[in-house]
C-alpha positions in Angstrom: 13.9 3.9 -12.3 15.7 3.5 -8.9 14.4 1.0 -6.5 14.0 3.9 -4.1 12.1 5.7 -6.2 9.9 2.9 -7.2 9.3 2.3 -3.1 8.7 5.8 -2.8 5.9 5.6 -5.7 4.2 2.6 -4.3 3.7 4.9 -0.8 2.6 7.5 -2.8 -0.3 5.7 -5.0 -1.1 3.5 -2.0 -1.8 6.3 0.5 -3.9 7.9 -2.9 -6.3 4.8 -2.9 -6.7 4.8 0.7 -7.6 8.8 1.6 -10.4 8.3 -1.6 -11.8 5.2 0.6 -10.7 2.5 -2.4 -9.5 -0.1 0.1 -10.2 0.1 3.7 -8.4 -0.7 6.8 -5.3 -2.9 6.0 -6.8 -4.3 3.1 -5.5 -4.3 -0.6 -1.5 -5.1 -1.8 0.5 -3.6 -4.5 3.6 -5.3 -5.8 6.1 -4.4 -8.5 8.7 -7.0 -10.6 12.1 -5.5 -10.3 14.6 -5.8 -13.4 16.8 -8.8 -11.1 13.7 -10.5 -11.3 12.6 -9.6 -7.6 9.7 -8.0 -6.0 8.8 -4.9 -4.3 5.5 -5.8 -2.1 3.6 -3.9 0.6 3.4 -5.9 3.9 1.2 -8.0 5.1 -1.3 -6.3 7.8 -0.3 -3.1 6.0 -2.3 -0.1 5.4 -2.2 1.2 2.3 -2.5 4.8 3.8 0.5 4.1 6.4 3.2 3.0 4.2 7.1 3.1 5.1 9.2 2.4 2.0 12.3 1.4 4.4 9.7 -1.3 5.2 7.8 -2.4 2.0 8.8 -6.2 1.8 11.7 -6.9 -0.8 11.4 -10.5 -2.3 14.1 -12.5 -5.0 13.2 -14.3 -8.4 12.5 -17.4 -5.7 10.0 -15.2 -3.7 12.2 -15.4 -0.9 12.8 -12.3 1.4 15.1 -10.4 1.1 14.6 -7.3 3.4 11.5 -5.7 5.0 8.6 -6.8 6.6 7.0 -10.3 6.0 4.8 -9.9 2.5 1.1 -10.1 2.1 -0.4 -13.1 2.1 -2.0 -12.7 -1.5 1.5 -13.3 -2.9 0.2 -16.4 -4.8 -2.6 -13.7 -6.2 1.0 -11.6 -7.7 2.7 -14.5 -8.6 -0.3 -16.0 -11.2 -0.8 -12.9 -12.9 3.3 -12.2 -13.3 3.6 -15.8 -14.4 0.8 -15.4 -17.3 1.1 -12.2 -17.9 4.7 -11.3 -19.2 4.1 -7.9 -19.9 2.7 -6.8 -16.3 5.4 -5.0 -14.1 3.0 -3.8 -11.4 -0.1 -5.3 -9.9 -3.0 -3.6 -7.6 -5.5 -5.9 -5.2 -7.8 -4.0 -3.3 -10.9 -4.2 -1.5 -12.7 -1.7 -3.4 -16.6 -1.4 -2.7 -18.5 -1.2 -6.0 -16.1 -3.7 -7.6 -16.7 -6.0 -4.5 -21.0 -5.3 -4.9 -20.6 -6.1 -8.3 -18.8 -9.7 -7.6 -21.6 -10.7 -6.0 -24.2 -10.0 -8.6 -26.0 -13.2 -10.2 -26.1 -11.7 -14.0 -22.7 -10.9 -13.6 -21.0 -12.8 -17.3 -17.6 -14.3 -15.9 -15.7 -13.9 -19.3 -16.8 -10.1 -19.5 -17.5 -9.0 -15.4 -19.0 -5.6 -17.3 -20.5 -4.4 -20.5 -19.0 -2.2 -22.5 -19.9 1.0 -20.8 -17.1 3.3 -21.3 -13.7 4.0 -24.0 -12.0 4.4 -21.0 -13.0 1.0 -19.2 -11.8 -0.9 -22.7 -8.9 1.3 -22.7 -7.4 1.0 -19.5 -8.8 -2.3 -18.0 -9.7 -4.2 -21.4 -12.6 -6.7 -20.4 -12.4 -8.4 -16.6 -12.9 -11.8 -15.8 -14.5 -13.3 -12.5 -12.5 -16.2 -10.4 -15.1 -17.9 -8.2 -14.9 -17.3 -4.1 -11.5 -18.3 -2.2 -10.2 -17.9 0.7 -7.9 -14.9 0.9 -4.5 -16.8 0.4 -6.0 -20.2 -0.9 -3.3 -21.6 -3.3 -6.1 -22.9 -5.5 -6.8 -19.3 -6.3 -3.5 -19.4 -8.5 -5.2 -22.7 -10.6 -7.6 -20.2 -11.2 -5.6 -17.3 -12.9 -3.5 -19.1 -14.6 -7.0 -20.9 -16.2 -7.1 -17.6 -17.7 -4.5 -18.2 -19.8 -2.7 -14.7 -20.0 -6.0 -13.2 -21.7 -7.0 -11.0 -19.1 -5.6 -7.6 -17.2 -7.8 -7.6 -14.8 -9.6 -10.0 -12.6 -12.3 -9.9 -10.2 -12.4 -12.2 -7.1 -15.5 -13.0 -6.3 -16.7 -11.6 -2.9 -13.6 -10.1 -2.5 -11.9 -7.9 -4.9 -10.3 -6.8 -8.0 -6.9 -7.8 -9.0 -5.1 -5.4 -11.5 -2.1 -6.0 -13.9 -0.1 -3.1 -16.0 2.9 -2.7 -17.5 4.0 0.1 -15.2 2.3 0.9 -11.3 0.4 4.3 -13.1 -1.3 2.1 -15.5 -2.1 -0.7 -13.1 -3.6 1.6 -10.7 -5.6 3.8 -13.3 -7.0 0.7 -14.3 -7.8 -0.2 -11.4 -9.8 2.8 -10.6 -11.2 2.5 -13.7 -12.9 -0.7 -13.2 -14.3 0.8 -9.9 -15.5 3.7 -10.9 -17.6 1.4 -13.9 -18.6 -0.9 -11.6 -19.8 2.0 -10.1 -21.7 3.0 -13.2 -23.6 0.0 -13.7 -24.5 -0.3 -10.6 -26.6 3.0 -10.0 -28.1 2.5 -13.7 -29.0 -1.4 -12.8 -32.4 -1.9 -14.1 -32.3 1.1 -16.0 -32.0 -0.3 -19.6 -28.8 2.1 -20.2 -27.3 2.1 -23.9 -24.2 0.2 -23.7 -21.5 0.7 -26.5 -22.7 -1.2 -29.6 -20.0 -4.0 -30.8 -19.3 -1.8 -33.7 -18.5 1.0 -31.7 -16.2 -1.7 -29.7 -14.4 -2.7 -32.8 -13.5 0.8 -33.7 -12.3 1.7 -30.1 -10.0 -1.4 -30.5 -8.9 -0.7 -34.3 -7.7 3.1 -33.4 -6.3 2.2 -29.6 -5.1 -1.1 -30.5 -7.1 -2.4 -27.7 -6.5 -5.9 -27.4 -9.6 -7.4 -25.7 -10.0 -11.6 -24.9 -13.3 -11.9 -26.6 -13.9 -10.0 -29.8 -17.5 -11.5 -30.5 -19.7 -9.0 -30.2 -21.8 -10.9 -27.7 -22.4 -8.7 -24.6 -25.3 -8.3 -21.9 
């Protein structure tokens, strides 16, 4: 895929999440790795909504830039995710509300942010993991992900937002939707006593999809 296709795509999905009210303001950042080994990676004090492609910062294997405006300041966020996760071409940060509520929940299991509510959460998002609070742009927040290991596709920052890897920028942003719109879920049936997917139900989700999930245990909320 051209690189000016791949700018153009990044305006397109970002101005999507911002008309549905995902990430407000100039909140939220969306990168992509580039076969050189460089980056594509909206701006910082960006809206999502606004973007110009012409713009949209252009960084080299050394996270130097290249061309466009000066990069968000969540680039250590990118870089711990692309350094643990080889597979991941594309990641999505925003501000989005439900996930954000749900951060700050006490119950909240930091291996497993959510139960298993929906195929489609598993499917797209896998489980979610919860980094304790840091400043936005904190280099200790990469200490963090990479404490992860690799294991996870998505991570939630606690009082603060998610942060999404995929393989391609569709995937990473459908997941990322995803985990808001179950976050979402769980919220308005909180209390409730909802049925959750049994672990047998779990195991044959992953057997058919090939879901690879980081704790295969059974034990959920």
């Amino acid at each position: 895929m051209t690189e000016t296709k791949l700018r153009d795509d990044i305006c397109r999905f970002g101005r999507s999440l911002f008309e549905r009210g995902l990430t407000p303001g100039s909140s939220g950042n969306i990168s992509l790795r580039l076969d050189d080994g460089g980056w594509l990676v909206t701006p910082t004090n960006a809206s999502l909504g606004f973007l110009d492609p012409a713009r949209i910062s252009r960084l080299d294997a050394q996270g130097r830039l290249t061309s466009g405006d000066a990069p968000t300041k969540e680039i250590p966020l990118h870089t711990a995710l692309y350094q643990t996760r080889a597979e991941a071409r594309a990641i999505v940060h925003l501000h989005s509300t439900h996930a954000v509520a749900l951060s700050m929940l006490p119950e909240i299991d930091p291996k497993a942010v959510l139960p298993p509510m929906t195929p489609y959460y598993l499917m797209r998002a896998g489980q979610t993991a919860l980094v304790s609070y840091h400043r936005p742009g904190d280099p200790a927040v990469v200490a963090a992900i990479k404490g992860l290991a690799g294991r996870y596709s998505s991570v939630l920052l606690a009082n603060h937002g998610p942060v999404v890897a995929g393989e391609t920028l569709e995937a990473a942003v459908f997941a990322t939707e995803e985990l808001e719109e179950t976050a979402r879920l769980y919220l308005l049936l909180r209390g409730l006593n909802p049925r959750y997917l049994s672990p047998e139900q779990v195991a044959d989700l992953v057997r058919v999809f090939g879901i690879s999930l980081p704790e295969q245990d059974g034990h959920h909320h």
